[in-house]
DSSP file (Angstrom, degrees, kcal/mol; ACC not computed):
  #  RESIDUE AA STRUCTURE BP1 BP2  ACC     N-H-->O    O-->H-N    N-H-->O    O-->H-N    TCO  KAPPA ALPHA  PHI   PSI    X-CA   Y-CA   Z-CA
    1    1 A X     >        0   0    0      0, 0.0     4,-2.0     0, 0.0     5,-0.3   0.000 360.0 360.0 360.0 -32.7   22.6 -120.5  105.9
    2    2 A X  H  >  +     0   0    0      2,-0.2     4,-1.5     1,-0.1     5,-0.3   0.953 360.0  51.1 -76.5 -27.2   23.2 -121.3  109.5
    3    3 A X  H >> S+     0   0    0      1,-0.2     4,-1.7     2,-0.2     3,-1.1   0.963 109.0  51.8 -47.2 -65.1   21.3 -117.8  110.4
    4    4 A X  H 3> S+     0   0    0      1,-0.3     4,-1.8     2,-0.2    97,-0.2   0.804 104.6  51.5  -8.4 -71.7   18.7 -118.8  108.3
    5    5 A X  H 3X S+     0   0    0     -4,-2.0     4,-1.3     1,-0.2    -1,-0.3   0.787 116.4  48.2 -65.3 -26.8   18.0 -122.5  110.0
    6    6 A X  H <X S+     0   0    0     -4,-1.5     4,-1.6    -3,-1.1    -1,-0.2   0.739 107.5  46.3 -81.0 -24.0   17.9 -120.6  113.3
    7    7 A X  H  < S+     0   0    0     -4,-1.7    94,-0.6    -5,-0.3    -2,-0.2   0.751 117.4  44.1 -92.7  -4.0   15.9 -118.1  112.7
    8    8 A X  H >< S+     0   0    0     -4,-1.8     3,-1.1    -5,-0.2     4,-0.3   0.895 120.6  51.4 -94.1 -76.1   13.3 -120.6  110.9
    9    9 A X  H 3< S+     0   0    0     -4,-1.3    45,-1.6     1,-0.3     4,-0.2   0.394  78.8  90.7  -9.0 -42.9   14.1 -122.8  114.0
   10   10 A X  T 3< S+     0   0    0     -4,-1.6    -1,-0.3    43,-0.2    -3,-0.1   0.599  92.2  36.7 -73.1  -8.9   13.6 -120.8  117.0
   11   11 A X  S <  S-     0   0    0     -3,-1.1     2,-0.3     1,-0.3    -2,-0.1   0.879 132.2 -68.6 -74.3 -57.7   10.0 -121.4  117.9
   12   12 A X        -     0   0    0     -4,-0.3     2,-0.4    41,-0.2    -1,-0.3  -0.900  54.3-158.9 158.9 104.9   10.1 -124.8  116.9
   13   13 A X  B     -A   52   0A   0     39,-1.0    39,-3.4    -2,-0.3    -4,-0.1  -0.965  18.1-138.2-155.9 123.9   10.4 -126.4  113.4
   14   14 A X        -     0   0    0     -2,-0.4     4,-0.4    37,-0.2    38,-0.3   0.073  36.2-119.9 -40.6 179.5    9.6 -129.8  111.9
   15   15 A X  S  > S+     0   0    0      2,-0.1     4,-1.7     3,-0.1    -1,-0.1   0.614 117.7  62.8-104.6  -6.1   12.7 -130.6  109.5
   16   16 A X  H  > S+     0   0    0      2,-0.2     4,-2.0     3,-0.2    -1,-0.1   0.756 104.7  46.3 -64.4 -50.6   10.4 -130.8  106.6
   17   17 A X  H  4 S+     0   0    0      2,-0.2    -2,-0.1     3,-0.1    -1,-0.1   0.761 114.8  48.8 -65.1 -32.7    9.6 -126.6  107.4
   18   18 A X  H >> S+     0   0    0     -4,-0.4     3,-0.9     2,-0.2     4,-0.6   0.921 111.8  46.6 -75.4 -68.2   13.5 -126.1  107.7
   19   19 A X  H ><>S+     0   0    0     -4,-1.7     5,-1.9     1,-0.2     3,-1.3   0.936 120.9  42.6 -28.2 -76.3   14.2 -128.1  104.2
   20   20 A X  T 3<5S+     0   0    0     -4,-2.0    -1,-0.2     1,-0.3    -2,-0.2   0.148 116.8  43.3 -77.4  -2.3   11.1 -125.9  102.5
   21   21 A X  T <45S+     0   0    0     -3,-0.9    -1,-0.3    -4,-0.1    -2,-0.2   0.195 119.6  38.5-114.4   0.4   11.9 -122.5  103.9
   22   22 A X  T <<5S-     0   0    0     -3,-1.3    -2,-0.2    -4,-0.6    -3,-0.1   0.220 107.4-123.9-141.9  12.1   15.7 -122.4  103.5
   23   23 A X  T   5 +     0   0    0     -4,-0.3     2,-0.3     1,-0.2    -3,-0.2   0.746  62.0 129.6  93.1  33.1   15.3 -124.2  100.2
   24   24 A X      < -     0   0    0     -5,-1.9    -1,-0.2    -6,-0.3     2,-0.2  -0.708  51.2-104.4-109.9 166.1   17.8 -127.6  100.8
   25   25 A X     >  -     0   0    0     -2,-0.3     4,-1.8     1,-0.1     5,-0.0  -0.529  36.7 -96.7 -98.9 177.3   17.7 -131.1  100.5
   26   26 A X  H  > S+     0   0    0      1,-0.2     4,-1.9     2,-0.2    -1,-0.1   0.924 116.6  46.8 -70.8 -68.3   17.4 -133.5  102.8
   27   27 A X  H  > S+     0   0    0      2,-0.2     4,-0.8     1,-0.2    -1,-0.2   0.765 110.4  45.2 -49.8 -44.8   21.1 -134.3  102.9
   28   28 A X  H >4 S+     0   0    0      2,-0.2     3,-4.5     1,-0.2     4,-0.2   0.973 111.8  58.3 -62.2 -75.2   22.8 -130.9  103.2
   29   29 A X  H 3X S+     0   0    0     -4,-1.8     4,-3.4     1,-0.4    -2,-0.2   0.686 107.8  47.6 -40.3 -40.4   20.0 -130.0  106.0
   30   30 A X  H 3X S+     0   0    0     -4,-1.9     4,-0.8     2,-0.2    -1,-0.4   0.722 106.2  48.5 -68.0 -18.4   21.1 -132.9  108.0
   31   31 A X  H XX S+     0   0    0     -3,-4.5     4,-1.4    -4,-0.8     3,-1.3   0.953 120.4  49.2 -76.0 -72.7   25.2 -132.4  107.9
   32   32 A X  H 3> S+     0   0    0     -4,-0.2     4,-2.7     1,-0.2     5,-0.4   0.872 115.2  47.3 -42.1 -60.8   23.7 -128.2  109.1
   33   33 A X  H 3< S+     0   0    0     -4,-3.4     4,-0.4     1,-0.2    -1,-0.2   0.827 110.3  45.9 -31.3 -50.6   21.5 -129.9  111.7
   34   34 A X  H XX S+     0   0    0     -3,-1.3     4,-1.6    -4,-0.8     3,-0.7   0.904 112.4  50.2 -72.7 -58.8   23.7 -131.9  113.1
   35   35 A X  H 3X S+     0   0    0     -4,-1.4     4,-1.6     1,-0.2     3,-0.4   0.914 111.1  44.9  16.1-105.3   26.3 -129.5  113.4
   36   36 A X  H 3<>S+     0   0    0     -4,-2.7     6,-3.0     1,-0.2     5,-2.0   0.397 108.7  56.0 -75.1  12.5   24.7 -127.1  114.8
   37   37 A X  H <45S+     0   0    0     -3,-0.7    -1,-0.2    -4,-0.4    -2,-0.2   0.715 115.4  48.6 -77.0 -28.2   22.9 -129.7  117.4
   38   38 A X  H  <5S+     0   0    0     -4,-1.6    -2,-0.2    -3,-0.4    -3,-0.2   0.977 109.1  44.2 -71.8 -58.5   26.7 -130.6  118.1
   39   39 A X  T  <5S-     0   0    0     -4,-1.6    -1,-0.2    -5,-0.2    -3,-0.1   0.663 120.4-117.4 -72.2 -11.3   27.9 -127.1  118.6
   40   40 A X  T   5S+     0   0    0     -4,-0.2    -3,-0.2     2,-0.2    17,-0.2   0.990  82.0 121.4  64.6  62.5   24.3 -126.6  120.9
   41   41 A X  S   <S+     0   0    0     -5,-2.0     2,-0.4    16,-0.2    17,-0.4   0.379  73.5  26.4 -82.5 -52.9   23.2 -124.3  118.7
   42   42 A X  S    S-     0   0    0     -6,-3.0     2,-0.4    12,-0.2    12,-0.2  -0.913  73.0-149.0-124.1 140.5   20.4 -126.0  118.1
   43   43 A X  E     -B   53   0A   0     10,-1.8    10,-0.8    -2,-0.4     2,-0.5  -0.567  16.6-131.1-124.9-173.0   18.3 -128.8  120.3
   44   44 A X  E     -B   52   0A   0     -2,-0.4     2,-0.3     8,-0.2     8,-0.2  -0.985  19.7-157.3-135.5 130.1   16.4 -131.7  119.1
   45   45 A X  E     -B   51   0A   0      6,-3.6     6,-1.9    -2,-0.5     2,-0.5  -0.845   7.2-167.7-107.4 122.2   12.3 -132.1  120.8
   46   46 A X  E     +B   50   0A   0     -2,-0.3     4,-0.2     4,-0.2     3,-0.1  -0.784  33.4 119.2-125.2 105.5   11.2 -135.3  120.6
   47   47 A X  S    S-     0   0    0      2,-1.6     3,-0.1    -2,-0.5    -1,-0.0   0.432  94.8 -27.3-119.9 -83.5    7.4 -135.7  121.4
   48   48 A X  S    S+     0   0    0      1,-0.4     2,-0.2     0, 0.0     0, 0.0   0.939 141.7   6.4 -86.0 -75.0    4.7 -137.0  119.0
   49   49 A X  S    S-     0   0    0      1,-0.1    -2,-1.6    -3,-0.1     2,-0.7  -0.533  90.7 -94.3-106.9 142.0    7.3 -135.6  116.0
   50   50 A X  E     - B   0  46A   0     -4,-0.2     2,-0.5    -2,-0.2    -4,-0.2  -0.421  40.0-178.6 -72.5 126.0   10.9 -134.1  116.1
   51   51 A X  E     - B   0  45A   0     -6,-1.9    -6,-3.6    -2,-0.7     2,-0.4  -0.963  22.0-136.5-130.7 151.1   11.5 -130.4  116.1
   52   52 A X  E     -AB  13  44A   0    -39,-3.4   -39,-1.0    -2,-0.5     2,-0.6  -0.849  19.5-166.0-118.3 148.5   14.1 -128.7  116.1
   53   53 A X  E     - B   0  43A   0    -10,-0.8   -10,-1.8    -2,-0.4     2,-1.3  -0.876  22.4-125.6-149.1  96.8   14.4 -125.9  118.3
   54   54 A X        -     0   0    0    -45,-1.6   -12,-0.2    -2,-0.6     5,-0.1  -0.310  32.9-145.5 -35.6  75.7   17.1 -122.8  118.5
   55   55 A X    >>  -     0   0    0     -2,-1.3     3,-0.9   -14,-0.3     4,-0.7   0.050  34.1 -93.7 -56.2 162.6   18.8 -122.7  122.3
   56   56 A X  H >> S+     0   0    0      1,-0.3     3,-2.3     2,-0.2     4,-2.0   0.892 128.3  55.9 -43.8 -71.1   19.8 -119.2  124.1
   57   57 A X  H 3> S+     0   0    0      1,-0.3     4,-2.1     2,-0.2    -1,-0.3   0.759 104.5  47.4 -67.8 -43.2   23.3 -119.9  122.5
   58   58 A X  H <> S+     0   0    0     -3,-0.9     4,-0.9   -17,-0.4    -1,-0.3   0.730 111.8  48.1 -95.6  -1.1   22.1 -120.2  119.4
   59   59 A X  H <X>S+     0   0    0     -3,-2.3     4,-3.4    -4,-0.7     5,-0.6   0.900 111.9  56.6 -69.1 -60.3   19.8 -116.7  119.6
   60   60 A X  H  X5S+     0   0    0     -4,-2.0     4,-2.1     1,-0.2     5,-0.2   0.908  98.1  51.8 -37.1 -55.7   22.9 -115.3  120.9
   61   61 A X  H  X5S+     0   0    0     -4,-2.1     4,-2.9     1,-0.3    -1,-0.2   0.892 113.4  54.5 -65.2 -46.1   25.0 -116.4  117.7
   62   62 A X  H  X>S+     0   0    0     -4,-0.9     4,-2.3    -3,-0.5     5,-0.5   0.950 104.6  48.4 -48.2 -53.0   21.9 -114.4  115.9
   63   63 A X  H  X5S+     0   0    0     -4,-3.4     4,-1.4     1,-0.2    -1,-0.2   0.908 118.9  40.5 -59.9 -28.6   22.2 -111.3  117.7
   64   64 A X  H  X<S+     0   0    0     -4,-2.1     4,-2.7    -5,-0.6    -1,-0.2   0.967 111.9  52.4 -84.0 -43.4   25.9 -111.3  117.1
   65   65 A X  H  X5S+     0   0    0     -4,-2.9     4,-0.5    -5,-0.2    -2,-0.2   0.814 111.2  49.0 -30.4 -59.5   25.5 -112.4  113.7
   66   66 A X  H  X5S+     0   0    0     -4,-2.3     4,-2.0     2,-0.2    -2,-0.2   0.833 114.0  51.4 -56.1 -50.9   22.6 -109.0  113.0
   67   67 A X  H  X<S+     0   0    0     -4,-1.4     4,-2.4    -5,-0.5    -2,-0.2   0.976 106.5  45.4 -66.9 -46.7   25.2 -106.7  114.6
   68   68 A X  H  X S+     0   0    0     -4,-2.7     4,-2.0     1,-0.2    -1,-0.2   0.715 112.8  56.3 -84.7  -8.8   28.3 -107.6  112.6
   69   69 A X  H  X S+     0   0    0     -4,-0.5     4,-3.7    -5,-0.2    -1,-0.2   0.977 106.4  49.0 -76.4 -35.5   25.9 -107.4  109.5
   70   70 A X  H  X S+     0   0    0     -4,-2.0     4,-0.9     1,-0.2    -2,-0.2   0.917 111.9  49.3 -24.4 -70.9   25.0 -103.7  110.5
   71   71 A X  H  < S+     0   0    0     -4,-2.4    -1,-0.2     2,-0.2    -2,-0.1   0.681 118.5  38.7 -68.2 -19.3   28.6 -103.0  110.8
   72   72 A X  H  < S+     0   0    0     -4,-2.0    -2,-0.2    -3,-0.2    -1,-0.2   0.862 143.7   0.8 -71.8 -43.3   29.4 -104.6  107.2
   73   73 A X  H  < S+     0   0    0     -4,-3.7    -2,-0.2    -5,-0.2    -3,-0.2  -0.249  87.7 137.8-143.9  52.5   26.8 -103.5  105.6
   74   74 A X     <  -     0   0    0     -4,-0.9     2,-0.2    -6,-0.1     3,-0.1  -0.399  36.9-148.5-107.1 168.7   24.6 -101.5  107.8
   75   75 A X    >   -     0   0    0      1,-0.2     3,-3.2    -2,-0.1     4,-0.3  -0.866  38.8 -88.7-139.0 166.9   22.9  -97.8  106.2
   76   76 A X  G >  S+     0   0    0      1,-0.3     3,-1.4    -2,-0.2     2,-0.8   0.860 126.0  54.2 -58.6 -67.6   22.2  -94.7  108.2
   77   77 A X  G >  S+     0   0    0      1,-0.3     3,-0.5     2,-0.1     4,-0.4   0.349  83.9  86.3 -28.4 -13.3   18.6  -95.7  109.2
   78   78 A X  G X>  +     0   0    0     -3,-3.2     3,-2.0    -2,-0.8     4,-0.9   0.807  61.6  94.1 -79.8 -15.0   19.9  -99.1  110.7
   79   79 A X  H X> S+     0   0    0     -3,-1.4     4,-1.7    -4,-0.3     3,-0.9   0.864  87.4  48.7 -43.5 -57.0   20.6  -97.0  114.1
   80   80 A X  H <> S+     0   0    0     -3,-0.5     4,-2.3     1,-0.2    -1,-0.2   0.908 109.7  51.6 -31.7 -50.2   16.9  -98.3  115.2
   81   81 A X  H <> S+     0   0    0     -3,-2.0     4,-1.2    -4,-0.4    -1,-0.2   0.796 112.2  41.8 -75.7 -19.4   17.7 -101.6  114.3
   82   82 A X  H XX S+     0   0    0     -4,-0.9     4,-1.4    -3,-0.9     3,-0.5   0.957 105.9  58.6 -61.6 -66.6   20.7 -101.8  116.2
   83   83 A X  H 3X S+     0   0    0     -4,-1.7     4,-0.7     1,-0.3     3,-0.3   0.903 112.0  54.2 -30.9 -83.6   19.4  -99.9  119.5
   84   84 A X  H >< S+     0   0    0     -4,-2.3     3,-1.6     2,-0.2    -1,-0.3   0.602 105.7  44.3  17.1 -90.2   16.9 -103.0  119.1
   85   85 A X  H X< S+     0   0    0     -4,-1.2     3,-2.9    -3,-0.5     4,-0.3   0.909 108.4  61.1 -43.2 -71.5   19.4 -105.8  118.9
   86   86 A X  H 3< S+     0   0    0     -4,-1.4    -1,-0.3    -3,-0.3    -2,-0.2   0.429 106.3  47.2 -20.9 -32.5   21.2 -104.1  121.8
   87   87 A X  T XX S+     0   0    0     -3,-1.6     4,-1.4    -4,-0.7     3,-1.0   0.183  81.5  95.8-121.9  -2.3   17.9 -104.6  123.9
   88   88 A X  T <4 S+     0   0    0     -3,-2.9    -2,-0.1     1,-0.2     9,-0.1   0.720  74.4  67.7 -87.0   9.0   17.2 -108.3  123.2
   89   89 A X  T 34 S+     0   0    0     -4,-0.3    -1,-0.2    -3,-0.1    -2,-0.1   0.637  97.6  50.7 -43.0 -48.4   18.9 -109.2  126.1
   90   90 A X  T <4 S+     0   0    0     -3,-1.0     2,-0.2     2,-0.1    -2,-0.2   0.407  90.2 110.8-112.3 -15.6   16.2 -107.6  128.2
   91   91 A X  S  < S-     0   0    0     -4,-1.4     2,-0.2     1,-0.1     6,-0.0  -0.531  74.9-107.6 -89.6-178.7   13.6 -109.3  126.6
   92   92 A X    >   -     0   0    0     -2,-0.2     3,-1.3     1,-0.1    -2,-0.1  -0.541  24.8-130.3 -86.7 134.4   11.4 -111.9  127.8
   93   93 A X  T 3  S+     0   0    0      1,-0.3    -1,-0.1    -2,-0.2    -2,-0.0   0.411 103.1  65.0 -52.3  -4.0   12.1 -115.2  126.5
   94   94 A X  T 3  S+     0   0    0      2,-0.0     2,-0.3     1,-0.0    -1,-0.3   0.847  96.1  77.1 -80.0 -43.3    8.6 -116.1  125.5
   95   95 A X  S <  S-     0   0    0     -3,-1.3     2,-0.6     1,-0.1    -4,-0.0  -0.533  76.5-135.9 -88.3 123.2    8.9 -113.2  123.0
   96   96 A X        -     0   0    0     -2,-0.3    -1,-0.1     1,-0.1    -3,-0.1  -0.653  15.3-121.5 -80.3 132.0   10.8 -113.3  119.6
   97   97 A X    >   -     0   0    0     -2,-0.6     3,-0.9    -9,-0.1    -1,-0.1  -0.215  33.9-104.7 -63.6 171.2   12.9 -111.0  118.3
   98   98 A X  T 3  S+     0   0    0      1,-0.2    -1,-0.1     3,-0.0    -2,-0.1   0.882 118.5  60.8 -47.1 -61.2   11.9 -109.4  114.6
   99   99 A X  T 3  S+     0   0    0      2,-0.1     2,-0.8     1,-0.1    -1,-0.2   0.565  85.3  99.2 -65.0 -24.3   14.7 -111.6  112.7
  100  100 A X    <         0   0    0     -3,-0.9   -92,-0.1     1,-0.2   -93,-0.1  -0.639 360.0 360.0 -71.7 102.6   12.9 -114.6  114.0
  101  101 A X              0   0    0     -2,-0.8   -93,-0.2   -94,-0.6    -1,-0.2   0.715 360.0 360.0 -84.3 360.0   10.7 -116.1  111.4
């Protein structure tokens, strides 16, 4: 679930789009938020409206997250997707990786 809320999360996400794409109520989605705002996972925009907004740390926790699924349950073909992962370091922060919805 916390992959989930990050990867919905990392442009930019009302908490209403986060609720409705990872399929929670209002209460559980606030204990996760909060959480991960705590752990700086996640950072909280406030302009007109709040969004909530995935930090380096908490792309990092994805990448690491992607890899050790690979190695649990990864199939010959995932070599691409690894090599990939492996190079999202080196991209530009403007740019999202694949896993990012």
């Amino acid at each position: 679930m916390v992959a989930k809320i990050l990867r919905v999360a990392a442009k930019g996400s009302k908490e209403e789009e986060i609720m409705e794409q990872c399929k929670l109520n209002s209460m559980v989605l606030e204990n996760y938020l909060s959480a991960l705002a705590e752990l700086r996972l996640l950072m909280v925009e406030e302009k007109d409206e709040t969004f909530y907004r995935t930090t380096e740390k908490g792309l990092d926790f994805l990448r690491i997250y992607h890899r050790l699924r690979w190695l649990l349950w990864g199939k010959d073909n995932d070599f691409l997707l690894m090599r990939l992962l492996g190079q999202l370091g080196k991209v530009k922060k403007d740019v999202h990786p694949f896993y990012v919805s």
